[in-house]
N, C-alpha and C positions, 0 to 999 in steps of 0.2 A: 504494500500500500504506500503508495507516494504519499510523504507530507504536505500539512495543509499548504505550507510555503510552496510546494512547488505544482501548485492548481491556477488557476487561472490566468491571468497574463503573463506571469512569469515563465511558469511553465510550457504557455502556445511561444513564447518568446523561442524558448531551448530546444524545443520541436522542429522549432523552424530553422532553427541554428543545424539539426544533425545531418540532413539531406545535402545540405551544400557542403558540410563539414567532410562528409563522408569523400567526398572528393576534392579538398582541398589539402595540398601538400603541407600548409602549417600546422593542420589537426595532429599530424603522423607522430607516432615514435616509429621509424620503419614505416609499414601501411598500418599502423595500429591507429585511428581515430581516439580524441583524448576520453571520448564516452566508453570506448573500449579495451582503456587501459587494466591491465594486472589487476586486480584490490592487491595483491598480494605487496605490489611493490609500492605500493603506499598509504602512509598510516591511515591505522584504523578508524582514528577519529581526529582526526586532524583539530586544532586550536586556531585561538587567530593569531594569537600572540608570537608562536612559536611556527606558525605552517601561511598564515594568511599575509597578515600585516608586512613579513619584509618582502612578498611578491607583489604584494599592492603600492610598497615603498620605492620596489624594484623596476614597474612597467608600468604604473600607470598613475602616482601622484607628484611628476614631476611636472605635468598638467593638472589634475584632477585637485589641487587640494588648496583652499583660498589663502594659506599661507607659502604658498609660494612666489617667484618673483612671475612668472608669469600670470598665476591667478587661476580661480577654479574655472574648470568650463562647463559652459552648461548649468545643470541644477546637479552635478553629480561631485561628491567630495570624497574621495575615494583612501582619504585619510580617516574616514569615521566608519567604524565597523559596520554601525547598523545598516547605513547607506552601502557598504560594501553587501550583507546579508539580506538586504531586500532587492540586491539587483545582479543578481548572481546569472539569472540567465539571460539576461541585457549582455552582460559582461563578456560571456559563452559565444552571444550570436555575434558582436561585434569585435572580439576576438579571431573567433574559428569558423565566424560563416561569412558575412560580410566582409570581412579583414581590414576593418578600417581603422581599427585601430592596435597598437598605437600606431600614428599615420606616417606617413614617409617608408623612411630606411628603418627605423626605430625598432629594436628588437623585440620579438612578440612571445608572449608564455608558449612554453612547450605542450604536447599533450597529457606529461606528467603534470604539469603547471595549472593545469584544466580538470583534468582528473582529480585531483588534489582541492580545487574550490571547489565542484561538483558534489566531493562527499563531505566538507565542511558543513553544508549546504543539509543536506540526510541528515547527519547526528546533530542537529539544531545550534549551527553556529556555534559551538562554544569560546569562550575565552581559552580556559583552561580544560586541562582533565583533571592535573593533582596539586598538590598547593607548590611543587619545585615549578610548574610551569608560572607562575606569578611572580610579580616584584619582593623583592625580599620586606617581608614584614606584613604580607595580606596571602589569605588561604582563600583557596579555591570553594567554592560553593554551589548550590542551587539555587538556579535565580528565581524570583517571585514573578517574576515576567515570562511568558512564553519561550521569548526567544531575546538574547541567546541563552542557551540550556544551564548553562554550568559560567562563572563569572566569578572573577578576581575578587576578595570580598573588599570591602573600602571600611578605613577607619577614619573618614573623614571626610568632609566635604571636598579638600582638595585632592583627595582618590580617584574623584569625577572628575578634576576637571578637561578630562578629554571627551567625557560621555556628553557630548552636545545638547541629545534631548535627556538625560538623567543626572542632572548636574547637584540632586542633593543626596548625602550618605544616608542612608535607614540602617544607625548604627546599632540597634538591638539585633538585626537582620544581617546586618553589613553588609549592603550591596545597597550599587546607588540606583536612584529612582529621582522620578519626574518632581514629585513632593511629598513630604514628610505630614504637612497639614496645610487646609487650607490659605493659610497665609501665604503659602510658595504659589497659589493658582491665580490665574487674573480674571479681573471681571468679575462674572457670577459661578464660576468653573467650584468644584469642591474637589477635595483628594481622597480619592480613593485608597488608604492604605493598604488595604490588600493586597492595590499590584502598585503603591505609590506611583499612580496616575492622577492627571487631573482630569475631570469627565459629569457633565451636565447635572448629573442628578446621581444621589444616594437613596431619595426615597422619593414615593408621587408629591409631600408634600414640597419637594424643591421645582416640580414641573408644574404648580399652583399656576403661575402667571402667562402659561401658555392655553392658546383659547379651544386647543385643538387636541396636542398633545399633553396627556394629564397624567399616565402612565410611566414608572420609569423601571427602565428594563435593566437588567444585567449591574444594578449600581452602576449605568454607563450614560443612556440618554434617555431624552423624555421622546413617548410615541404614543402613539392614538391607543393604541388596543394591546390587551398582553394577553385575550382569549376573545373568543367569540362573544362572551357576554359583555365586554365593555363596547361591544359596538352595538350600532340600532341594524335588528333582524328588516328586510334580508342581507343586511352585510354579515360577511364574516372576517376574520382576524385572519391577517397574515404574518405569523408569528415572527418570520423572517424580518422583514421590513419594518414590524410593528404599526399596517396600518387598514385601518377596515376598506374591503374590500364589495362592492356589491356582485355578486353573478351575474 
């Protein structure tokens, strides 16, 4: 079963990437395409820290990263992991199918190099696997977030400050996150501790002021319907979307 990461646009991205791949001579180790590379000959579970980050340092944030002297291109910062682990099959197609990048002469990942982010990718991005693959003085852990899986722990706000979108420590937890409490959220945002997120509604009474949606789902947002009985018959609940529906 493919991860959910690798469903929807991501995934039609990498799809589309392997037909052309299949026949382009930079995919190869030999005639081996990098989707068809060994498992054998590369790690199990690959980190960022240790397997990601110095090939994203190596091929592609000498553009890609806003602190450089050229400057980021595009919306893509290929210095920040997250943006590295949500665009993985972006990376793949424009890599190994298109070939456009990196552009010119510029030397391009191998299909170890591919192989290699592809199963990053599978075993849910992680940081680390064990606490020797971290900075000295922070252990490896389970993050309270989806993705990524396993994460450096932080003792401290400035642990984050490379985490772009999780820039405060949840130091009971020690790993950094979006916000600790409401004070960290702007506007009328609340934080979700659970996955220290910031996110519309905690309960229906924070969705009070919307004339429509009154409903709040998932501790995340406010929506019309969370069943068929908060809509008027004949509509029904589309659980998905959270919004009444007529036939």
């Amino acid at each position: 079963m493919l991860p959910q990461r690798l469903r929807g646009p991501t995934f039609l991205a990498l799809l589309l990437t392997l037909p052309i791949c299949a026949f382009a001579a930079s995919c190869n180790i030999g005639d081996t395409p990098f989707y068809q590379v060994d498992p054998a000959s590369i790690p199990a579970s690959p980190t960022y820290l240790r397997d990601i980050a110095p090939r994203m340092n190596y091929f592609c944030t000498g553009c890609h990263d806003p602190d450089t002297s050229i400057g980021q291109k595009g919306v893509w910062n290929f210095a920040d992991k997250a943006t590295v682990c949500g665009n993985v099959g972006e990376i793949l197609r424009v890599t190994f199918g298109v070939r456009s990048m990196p552009p010119g002469a510029a030397e391009r990942m191998g299909a170890r190099d591919g192989a290699i982010l592809l199963k990053w990718l599978e075993v849910g991005c992680p940081d680390c696997n064990v606490d020797t693959d971290c900075p000295s003085g922070r252990s490896c852990r389970d993050n309270v977030r989806s993705t990524p899986a396993k994460v450096c722990g932080c003792r401290g706000d400035g642990d984050c400050a490379l985490e772009s979108a999780f820039p405060k420590c949840d130091r009971p937890r020690g790993v950094c996150v979006n916000c600790v409490t409401t004070d960290d959220c702007s506007g009328t945002f609340k934080c979700n501790t659970d996955v220290g997120d910031c996110v519309q509604c905690l309960a229906d009474t924070d969705c009070a002021g919307d004339a429509i949606k009154k409903k709040c789902k998932d501790k995340n947002r406010c929506v019309e319907c969370l069943g068929d009985a908060d809509c008027t018959a004949p509509a029904t609940c589309n659980t998905t979307s959270g919004s009444c529906v007529t036939p």
